[in-house]
C-alpha positions as CSV (number, residue, x, y, z in Angstrom):
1,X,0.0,0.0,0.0
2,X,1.5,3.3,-1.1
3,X,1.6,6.2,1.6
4,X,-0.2,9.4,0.5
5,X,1.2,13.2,1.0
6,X,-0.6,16.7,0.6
7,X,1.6,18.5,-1.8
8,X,-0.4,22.0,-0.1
9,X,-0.1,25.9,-2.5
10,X,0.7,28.9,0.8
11,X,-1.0,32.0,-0.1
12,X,-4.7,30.4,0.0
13,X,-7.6,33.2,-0.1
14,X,-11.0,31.0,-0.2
15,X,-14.1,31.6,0.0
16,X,-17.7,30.0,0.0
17,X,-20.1,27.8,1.8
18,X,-18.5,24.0,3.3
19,X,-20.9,22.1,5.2
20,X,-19.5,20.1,8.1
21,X,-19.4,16.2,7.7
22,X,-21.4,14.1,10.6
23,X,-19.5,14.1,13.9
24,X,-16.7,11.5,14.3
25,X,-16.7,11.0,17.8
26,X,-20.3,10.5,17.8
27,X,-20.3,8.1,15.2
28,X,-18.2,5.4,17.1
29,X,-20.8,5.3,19.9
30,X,-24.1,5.0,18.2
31,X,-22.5,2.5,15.3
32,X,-21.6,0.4,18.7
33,X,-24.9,0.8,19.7
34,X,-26.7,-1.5,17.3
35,X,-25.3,-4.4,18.4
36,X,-28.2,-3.7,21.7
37,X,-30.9,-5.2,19.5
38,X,-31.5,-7.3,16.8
39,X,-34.2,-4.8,14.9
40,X,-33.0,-2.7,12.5
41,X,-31.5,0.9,13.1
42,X,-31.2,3.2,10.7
43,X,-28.2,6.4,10.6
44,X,-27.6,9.0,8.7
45,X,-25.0,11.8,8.4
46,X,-22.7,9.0,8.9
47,X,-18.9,10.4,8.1
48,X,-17.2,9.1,5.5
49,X,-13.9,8.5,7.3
50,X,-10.9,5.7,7.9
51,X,-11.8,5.2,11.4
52,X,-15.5,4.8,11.0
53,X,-15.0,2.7,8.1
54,X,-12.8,0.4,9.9
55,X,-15.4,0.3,13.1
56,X,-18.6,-1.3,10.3
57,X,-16.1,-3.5,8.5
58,X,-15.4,-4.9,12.5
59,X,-19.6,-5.3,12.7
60,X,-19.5,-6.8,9.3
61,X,-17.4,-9.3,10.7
62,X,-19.3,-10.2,13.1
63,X,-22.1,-11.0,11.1
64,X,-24.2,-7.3,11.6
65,X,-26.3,-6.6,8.5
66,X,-24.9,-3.7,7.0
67,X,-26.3,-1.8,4.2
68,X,-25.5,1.5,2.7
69,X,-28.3,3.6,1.5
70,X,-26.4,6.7,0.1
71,X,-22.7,7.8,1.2
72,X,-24.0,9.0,4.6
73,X,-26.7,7.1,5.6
74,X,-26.7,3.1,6.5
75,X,-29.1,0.6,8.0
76,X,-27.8,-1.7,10.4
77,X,-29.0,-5.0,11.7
78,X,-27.7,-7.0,14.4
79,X,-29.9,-10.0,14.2
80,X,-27.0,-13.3,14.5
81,X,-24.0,-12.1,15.8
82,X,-21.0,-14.5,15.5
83,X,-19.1,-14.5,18.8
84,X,-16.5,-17.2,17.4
85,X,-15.6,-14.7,15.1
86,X,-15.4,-11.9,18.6
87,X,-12.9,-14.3,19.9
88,X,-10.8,-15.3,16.8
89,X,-7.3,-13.7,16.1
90,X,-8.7,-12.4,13.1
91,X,-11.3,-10.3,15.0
92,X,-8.2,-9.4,17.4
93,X,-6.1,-8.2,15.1
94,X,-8.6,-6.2,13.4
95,X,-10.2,-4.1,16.2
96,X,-6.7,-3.2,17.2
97,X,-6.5,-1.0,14.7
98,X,-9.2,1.3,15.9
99,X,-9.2,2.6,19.6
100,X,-13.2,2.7,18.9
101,X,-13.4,-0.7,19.2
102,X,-13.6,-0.6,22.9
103,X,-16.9,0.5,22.7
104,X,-17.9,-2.9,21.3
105,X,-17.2,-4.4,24.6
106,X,-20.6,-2.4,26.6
107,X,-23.5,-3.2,24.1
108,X,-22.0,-7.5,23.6
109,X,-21.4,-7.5,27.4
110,X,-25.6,-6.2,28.5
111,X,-27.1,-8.2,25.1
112,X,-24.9,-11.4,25.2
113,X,-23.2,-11.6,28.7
114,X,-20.0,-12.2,27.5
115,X,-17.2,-10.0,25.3
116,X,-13.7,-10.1,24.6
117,X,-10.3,-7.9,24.3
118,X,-7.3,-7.9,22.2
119,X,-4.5,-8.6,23.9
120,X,-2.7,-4.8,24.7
121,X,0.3,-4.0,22.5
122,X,2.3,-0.8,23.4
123,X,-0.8,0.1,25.7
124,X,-1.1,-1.7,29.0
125,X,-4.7,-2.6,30.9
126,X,-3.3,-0.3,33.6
127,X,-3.2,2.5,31.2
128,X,-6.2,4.4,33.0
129,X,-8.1,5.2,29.5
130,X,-9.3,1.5,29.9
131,X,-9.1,1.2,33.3
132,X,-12.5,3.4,33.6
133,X,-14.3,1.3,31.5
134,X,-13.0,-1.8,33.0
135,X,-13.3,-0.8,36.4
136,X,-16.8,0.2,35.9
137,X,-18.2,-3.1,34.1
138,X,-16.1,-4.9,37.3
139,X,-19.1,-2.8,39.1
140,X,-21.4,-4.0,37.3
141,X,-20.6,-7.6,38.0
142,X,-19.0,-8.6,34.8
143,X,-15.4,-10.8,35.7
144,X,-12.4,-10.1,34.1
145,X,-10.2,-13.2,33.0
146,X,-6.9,-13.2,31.4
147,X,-6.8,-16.6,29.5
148,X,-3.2,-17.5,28.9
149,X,-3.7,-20.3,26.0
150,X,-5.9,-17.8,23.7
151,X,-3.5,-15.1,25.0
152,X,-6.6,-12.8,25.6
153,X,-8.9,-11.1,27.7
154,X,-12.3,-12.2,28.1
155,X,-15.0,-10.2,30.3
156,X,-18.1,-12.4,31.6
157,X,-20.7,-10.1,32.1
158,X,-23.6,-12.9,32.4
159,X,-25.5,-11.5,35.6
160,X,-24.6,-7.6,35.4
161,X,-27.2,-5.7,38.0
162,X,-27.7,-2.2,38.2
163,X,-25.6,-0.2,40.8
164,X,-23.7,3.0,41.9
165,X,-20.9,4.0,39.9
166,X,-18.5,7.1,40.7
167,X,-16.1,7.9,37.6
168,X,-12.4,8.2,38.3
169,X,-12.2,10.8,35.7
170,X,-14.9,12.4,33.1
171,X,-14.0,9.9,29.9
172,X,-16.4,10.3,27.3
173,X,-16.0,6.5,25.3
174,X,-15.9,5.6,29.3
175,X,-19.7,6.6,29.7
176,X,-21.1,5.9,26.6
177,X,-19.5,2.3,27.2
178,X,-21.2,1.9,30.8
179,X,-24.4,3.5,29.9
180,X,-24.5,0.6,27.1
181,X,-23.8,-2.0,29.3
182,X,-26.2,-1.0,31.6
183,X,-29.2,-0.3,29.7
184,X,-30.2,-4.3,30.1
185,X,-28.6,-4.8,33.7
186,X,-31.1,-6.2,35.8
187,X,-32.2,-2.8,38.2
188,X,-31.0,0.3,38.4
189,X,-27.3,2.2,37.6
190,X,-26.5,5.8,38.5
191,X,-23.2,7.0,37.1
192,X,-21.6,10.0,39.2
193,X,-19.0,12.4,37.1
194,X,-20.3,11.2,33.8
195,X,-19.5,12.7,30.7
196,X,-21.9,14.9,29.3
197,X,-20.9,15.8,26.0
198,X,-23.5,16.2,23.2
199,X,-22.0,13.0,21.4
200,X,-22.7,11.3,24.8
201,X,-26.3,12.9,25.3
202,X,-27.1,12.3,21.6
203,X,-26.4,8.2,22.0
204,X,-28.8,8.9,25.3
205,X,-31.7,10.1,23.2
206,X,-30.9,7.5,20.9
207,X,-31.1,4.7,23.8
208,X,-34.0,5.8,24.7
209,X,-35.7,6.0,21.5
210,X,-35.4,2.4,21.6
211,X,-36.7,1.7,24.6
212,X,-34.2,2.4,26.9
213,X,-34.7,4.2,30.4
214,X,-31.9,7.3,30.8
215,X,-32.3,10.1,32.6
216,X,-30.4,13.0,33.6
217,X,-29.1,13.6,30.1
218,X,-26.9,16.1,29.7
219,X,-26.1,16.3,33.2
220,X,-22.7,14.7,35.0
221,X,-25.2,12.2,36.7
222,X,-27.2,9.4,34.7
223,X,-29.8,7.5,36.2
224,X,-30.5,4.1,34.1
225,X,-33.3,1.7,34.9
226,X,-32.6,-1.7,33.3
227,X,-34.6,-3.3,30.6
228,X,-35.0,-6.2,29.2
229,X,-34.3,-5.5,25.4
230,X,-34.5,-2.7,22.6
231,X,-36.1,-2.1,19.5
232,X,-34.6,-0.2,16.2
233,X,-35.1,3.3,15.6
234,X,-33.5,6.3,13.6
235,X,-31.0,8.5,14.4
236,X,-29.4,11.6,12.7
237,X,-25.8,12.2,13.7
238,X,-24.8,15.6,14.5
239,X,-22.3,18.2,12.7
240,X,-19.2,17.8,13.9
241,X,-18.0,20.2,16.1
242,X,-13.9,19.8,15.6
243,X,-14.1,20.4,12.5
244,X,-16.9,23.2,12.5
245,X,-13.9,25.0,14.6
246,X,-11.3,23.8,12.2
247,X,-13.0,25.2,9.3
248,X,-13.0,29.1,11.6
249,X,-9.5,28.4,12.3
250,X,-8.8,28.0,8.7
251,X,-10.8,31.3,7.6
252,X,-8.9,33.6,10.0
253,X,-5.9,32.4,9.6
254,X,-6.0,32.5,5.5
255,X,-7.9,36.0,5.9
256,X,-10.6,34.0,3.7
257,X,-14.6,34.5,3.6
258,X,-16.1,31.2,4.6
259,X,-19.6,30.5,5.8
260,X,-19.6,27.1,7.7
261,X,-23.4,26.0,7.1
262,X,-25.6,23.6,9.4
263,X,-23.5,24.0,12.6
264,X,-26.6,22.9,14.7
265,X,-24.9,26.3,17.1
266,X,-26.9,25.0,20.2
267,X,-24.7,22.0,20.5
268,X,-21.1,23.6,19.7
269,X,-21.5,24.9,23.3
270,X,-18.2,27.4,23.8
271,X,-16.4,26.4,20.9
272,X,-17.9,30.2,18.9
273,X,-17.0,32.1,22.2
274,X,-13.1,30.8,22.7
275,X,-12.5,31.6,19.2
276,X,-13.6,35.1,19.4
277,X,-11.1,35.2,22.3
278,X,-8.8,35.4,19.8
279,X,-10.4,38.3,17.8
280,X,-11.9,36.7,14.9
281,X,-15.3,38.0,14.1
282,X,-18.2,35.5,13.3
283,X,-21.5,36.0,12.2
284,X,-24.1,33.1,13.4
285,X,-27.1,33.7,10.6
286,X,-29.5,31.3,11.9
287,X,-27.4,27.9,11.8
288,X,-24.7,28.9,9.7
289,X,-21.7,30.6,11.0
290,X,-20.1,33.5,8.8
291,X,-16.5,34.3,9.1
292,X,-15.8,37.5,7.4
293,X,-12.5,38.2,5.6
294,X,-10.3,39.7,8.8
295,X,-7.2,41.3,7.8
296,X,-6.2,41.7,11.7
297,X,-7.8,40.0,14.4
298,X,-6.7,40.5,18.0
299,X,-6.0,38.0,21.2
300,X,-8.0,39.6,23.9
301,X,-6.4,39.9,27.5
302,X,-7.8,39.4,31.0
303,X,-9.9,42.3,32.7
304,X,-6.4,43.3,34.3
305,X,-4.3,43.5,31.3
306,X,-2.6,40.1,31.9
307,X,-2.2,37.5,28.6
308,X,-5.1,35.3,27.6
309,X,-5.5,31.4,29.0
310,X,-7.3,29.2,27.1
311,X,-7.5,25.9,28.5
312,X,-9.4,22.2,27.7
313,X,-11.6,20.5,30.2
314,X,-14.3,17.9,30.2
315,X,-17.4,19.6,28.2
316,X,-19.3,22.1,28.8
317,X,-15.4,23.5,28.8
318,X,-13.5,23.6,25.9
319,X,-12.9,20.5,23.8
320,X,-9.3,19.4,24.3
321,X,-9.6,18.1,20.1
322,X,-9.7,22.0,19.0
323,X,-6.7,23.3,21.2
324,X,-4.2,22.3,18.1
325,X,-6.2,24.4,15.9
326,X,-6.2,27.4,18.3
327,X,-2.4,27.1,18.7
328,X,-1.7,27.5,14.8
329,X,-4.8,30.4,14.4
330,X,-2.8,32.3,16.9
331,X,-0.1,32.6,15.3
332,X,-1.3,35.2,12.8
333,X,-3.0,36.9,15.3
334,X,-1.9,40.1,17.1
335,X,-1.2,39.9,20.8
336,X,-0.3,36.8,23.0
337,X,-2.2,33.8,24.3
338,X,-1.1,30.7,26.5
339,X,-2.2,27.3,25.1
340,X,-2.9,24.8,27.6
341,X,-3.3,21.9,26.8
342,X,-3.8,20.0,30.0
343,X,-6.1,16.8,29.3
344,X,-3.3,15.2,27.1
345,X,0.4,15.6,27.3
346,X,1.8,15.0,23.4
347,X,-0.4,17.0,21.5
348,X,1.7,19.9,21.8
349,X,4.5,18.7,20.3
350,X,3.8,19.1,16.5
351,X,4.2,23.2,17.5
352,X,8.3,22.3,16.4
353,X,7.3,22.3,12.4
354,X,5.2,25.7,13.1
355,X,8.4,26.9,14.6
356,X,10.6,25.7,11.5
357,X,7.9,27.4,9.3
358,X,8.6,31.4,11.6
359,X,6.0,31.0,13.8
360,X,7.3,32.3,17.4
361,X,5.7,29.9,20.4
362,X,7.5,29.1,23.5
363,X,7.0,25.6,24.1
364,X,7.1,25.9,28.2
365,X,6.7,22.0,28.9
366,X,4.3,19.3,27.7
367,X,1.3,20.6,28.3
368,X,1.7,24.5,27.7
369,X,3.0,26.7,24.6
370,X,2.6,30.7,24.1
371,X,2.2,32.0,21.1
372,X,3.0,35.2,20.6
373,X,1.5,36.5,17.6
374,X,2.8,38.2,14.7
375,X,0.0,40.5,13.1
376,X,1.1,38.5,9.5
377,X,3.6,40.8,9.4
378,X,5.9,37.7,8.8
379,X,3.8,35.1,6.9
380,X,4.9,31.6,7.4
381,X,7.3,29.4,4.9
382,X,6.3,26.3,3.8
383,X,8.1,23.4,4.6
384,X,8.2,19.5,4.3
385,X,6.9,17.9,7.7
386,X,4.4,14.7,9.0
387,X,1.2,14.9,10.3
388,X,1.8,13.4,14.0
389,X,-2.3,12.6,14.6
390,X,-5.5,13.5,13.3
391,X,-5.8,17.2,14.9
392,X,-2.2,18.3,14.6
393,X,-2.1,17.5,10.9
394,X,-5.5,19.7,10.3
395,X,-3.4,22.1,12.1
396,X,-0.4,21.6,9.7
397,X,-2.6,21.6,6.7
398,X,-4.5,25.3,8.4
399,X,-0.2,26.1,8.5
400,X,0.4,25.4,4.8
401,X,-2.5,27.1,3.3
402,X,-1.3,30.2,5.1
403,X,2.1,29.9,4.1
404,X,4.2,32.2,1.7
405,X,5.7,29.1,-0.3
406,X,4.5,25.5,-1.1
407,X,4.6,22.6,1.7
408,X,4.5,19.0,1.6
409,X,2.5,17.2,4.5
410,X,3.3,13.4,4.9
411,X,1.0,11.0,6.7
412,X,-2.4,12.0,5.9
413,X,-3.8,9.0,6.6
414,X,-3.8,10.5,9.8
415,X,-5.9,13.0,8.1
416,X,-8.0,11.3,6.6
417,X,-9.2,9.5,9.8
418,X,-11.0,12.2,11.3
419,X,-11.8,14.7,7.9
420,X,-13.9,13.3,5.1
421,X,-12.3,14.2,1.8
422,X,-10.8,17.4,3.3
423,X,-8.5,18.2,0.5
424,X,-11.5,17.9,-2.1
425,X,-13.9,20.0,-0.2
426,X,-11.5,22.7,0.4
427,X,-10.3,22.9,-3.0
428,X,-13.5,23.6,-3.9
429,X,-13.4,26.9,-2.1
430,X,-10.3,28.0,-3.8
431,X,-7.3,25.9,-2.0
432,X,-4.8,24.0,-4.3
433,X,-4.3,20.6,-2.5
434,X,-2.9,18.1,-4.1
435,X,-3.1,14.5,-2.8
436,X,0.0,12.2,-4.0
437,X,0.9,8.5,-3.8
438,X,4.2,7.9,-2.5
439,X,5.7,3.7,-2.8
């Protein structure tokens, strides 16, 4: 398989109307969902993407009736699942490729009792990002075994009851994979610190269309009365929200005139407000967001004069996914800001190529860089770099456009995990992307 590069034109002025694709982080939960019943559910707004491609080839596989009705919308039907196939090397080897495939776990564990892991590569169990999910089936009453012949890990969730559950920390593909498990748990579950994002509360509302019983949605506490099986339904997937604030990033930073349209504003929470914390101007005209072309756009500063924070935090704060693009908007800007990144520790580290291309941030430690903005009185150069993850390489991409020269981006397949078609769609406003196949 050949690797693919962005071979990206600076100087980009665009303009025009790009509708967001259907939210990624969404997808992965309610695509897991089906496997809760064996009626047919039906999804549109579906993105076209790697990782959610990868996640229904995995329900393929295990014999989930797939069907695709137009590019965005797909039927799904869980009516024989295969759990040989769950437990073959095959299956293993597969779902390691996608960290969404965790998610799988919840819905087998409350429909069939039983569910099984890859064995952990780089990542240990220990690693708390499972350890929340694991700790809360545990709860539950599912057993964890580690059996040494299959070299896997098998839960047995055969008698899960209803209970109390107090989050360690606010994980979002935590929640959504305990409220799955628990919608068929004999009683009732309350989960304390939940996540509450609209990804989260949109699966709720889903769940409960089918004849689930969830309340508290929205809220960090979910109540959860068990049931004793679900129906199909329908479900529309939201905008997505990452790339909704990519797409602002991108206007400002290329001084274009974009309007982003079908936002869905009501669930983008503070993402509208932090941006204009950075001076750029944005028109919401009903559901569409207008970013007008900004020659200058200024970082604002505390009530007392000192530099502007902006910080990530477990929703309704800022979603930690956007803080890359931020970082690389800044940069253009006039004034000063501290990024701080502080839900993750490496996705700061991609701000080395934006230094190599002029940009002037101080990368204080892991978690923190300040930017300190040049007014574009000293555009950026374009340069030859690789796109480190999905959010960092949007950020790259947001880099090039803006640049004085041309820059080559390598490992878009990062890319292309989380952004449907993204150098298509923006060439259609004017960018000159090409997309090249490397052996």
């Amino acid at each position: 398989m050949s690797n693919q590069a962005f071979i990206v034109q600076g100087n980009a002025s665009l303009s025009g109307n790009i509708a967001p694709q259907g939210a990624k982080n969404e997808a992965l939960q309610v695509i897991s969902a089906v496997l809760l019943t064996a009626e047919k559910v039906t999804m549109s707004n579906i993105p076209d993407i790697v990782d959610v491609q990868k996640l229904i080839s995995l329900l393929s596989g295990l014999g989930v009736i797939v069907e695709r009705i137009d590019k965005n919308t797909y039927t799904f039907q869980a009516k024989d699942i295969d759990l040989q196939y769950f437990a073959s090397m095959d299956y293993q080897a597969e779902a390691r490729k996608i960290r969404g495939s965790v998610m799988l776990l919840g819905p087998l564990l409350a429909r069939y009792g039983k569910a099984f892991l890859p064995k952990p590569g780089g990542d240990k169990i220990g690693r708390r990002r499972l350890d929340t999910h694991f700790l809360a089936f545990q709860k539950l009453g599912a057993k964890f075994i580690y059996e040494e012949k299959e070299d896997n890990f098998f839960l047995d969730g055969s008698n899960l009851e209803g209970t109390y559950i107090h989050m360690d920390e606010i994980s979002v593909t935590g929640t959504a994979n305990i409220v799955m498990a628990a919608v068929m748990a004999e009683g009732t579950t309350q989960i304390y610190n939940a996540a509450c994002e609209p990804y989260l509360q949109q699966l709720c509302k889903m769940l409960n269309r089918m004849g689930a019983k969830i309340s508290g949605v929205g809220s960090n506490l979910l109540t959860i009365e068990g049931v004793n099986s679900l129906n199909g339904t329908e479900h529309r997937l939201l905008p997505d929200m990452i790339e909704i604030g990519s797409f602002i990033g991108l206007a400002a930073m290329t001084n274009s005139d974009i309007t982003i349209t079908d936002v869905n504003v009501p669930a983008l929470g503070n993402i509208p407000t932090t941006f204009e914390k950075l001076g750029i101007k944005l028109d919401i005209q009903g559901d569409n967001i207008h970013i007008p072309q900004q020659g200058i756009y200024e970082i604002q500063t505390f009530i007392d004069g000192s530099i502007m924070t902006i910080y990530d935090a477990p929703w309704p704060g800022f979603t930690p996914d956007l803080m890359s693009i931020l970082l690389v908007t800044a940069t253009q800007a006039r004034g000063s800001v501290l990024i701080h990144q502080k839900m993750f520790e490496s996705r700061l580290f991609f701000v080395d190529k934006l230094i190599d291309m002029g940009a002037q941030i101080i990368l204080c430690d892991p978690h923190r860089a300040t930017v300190i903005g040049n007014e574009r009185k000293y555009q950026l150069k374009g340069i030859s770099m690789t796109s480190p993850d999905i959010r960092a390489g949007v950020s790259l991409l947001i880099a090039a456009l803006s640049a004085k020269s041309e820059s080559k981006i390598y490992n878009i397949n990062q890319i292309d995990r989380g952004y449907e078609n993204i150098d298509v769609r923006l060439n259609a406003l004017g960018a000159q992307i090409e997309r090249i196949h490397e052996s």
